[in-house]
C-alpha positions as CSV (number, residue, x, y, z in Angstrom):
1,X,82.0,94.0,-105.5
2,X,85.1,96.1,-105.7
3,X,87.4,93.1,-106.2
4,X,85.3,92.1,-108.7
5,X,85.9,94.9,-111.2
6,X,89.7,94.3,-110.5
7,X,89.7,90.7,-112.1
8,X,89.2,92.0,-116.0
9,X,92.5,94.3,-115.4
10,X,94.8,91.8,-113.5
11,X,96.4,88.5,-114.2
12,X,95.9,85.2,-113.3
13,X,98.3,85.2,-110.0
14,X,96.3,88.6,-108.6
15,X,92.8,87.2,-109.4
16,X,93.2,84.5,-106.4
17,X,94.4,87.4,-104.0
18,X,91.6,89.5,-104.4
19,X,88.9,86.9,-104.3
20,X,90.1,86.2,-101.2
21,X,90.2,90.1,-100.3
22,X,87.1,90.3,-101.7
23,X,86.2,87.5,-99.5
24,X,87.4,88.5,-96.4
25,X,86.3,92.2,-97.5
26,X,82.4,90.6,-97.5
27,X,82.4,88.8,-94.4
28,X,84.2,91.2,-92.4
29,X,83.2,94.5,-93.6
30,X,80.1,94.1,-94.6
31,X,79.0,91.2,-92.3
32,X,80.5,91.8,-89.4
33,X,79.0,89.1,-87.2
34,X,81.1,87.9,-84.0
35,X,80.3,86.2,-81.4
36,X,79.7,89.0,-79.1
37,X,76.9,90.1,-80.6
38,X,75.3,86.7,-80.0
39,X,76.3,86.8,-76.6
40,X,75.0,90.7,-76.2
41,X,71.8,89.4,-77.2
42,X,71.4,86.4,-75.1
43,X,72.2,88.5,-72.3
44,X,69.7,90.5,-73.2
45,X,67.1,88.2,-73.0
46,X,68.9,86.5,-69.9
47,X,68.3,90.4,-67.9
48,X,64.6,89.9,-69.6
49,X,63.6,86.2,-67.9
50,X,60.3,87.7,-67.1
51,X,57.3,89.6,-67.0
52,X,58.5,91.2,-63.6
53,X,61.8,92.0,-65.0
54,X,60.7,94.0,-68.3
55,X,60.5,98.5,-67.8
56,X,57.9,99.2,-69.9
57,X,57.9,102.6,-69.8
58,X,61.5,103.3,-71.0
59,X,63.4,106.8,-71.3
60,X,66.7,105.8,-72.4
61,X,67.7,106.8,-69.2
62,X,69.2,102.6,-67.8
63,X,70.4,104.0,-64.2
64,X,66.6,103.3,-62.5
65,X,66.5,100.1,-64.6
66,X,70.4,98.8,-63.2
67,X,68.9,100.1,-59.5
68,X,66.3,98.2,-60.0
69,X,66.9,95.3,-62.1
70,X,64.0,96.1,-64.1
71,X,65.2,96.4,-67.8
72,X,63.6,98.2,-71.0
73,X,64.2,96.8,-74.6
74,X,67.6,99.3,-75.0
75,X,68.5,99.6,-71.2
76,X,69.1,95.3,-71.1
77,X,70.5,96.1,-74.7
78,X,72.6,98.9,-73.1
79,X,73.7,96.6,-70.5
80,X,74.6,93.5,-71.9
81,X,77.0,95.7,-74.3
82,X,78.8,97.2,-71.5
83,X,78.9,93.7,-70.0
84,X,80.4,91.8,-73.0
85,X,82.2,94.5,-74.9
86,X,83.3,96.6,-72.6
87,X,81.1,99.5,-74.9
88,X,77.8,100.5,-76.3
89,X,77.3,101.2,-80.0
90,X,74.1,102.6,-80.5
91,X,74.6,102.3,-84.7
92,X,76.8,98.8,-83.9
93,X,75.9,95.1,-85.5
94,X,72.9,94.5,-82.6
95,X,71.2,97.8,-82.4
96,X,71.0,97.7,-86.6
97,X,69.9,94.3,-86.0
98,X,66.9,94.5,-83.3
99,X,66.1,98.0,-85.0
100,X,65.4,96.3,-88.3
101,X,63.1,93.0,-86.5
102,X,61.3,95.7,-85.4
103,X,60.4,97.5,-88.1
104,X,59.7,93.9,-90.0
105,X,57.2,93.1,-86.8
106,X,55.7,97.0,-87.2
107,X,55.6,97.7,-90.8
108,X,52.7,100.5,-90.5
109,X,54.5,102.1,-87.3
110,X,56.7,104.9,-87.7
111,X,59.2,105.6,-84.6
112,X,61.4,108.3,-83.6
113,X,63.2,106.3,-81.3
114,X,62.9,102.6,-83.0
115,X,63.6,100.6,-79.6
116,X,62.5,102.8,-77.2
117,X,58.9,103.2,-78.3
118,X,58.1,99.7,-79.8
119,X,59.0,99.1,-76.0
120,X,56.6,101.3,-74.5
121,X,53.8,100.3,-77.1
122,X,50.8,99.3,-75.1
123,X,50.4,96.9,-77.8
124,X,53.7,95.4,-77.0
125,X,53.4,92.6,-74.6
126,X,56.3,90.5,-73.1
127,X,55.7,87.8,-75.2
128,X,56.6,90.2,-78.2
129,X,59.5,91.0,-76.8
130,X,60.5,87.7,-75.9
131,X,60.3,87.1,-79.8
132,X,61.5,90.0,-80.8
133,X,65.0,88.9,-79.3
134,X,64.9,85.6,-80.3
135,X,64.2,86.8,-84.1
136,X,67.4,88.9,-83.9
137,X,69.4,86.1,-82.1
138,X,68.6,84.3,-85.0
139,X,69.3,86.8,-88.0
140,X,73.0,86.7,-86.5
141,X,73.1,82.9,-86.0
C-alpha cells in the first residue's frame, strides 16, 4: 500500500511508524468494520422474525412498513440504521455489504435498485432472505 512504497526512502526508526500507519490505514480505512454494523444487521433480521413480518413489494418508501411493522429488505435495513446509528448510509459498510451477497446469490440478474428488487423477486422467498442476512452478518463477523 502507500506505506509500503515509503519504506525503501526512510530509515529504520520511520519504517515501524508507518507499518503501523499502514496498519491502522488497512483496517480502518479500508475495512471499516464496527460493531454497529453487526448490530444494524441483526436488527435487521430481528424486524424480519417472519413470514408475516417481511413487505414484499417494496418502494423505498419505509413510512407504510414502520405503520405497519411489515418490513422490506431496505426499509428493516433503513430502520435498524436509524435505530443504532442515529443515520442511514445508503453507500455505508452494510448496504455495500448486503448489495454485494446479493449480487453473489443473483449472478445472471441485473438490478437497478440492488435491494429493492431482489426483494420484490417472486423468486425471492423468505427463506432467501433469511440467508441473505445471515451471509452478510457473516462477511462482517
Amino acid at each position: 500500500m502507500f506505506c509500503m512504497a515509503l519504506f525503501v526512502y526512510t530509515i529504520s526508526s520511520m519504517k515501524f511508524s508507518c507499518l503501523i500507519l499502514g496498519y491502522f490505514f488497512a483496517l480502518f480505512i479500508l475495512n471499516p468494520c464496527h460493531a454497529q454494523h453487526l448490530a444494524i444487521l441483526q436488527l435487521a433480521d430481528e424486524m424480519l422474525e417472519d413470514p408475516t413480518k417481511w413487505h414484499q413489494e417494496d418502494e423505498r418508501i419505509c413510512l407504510d412498513d414502520e405503520k405497519n411493522q411489515r418490513w422490506s429488505l431496505y426499509c428493516a435495513l433503513y430502520q435498524a440504521a436509524i435505530q443504532i446509528e442515529g443515520r442511514y448510509k445508503h453507500r455505508g459498510v452494510v448496504m455495500r455489504t448486503v448489495r454485494k451477497v446479493i449480487k453473489q446469490a443473483t449472478p445472471k440478474q441485473r438490478f437497478k435498485h440492488p435491494i429493492r428488487d431482489y426483494n420484490n423477486l417472486k423468486s425471492t422467498t423468505f427463506k432467501d432472505l433469511k440467508l441473505l442476512l445471515q451471509q452478510a452478518i457473516e462477511r462482517l463477523s
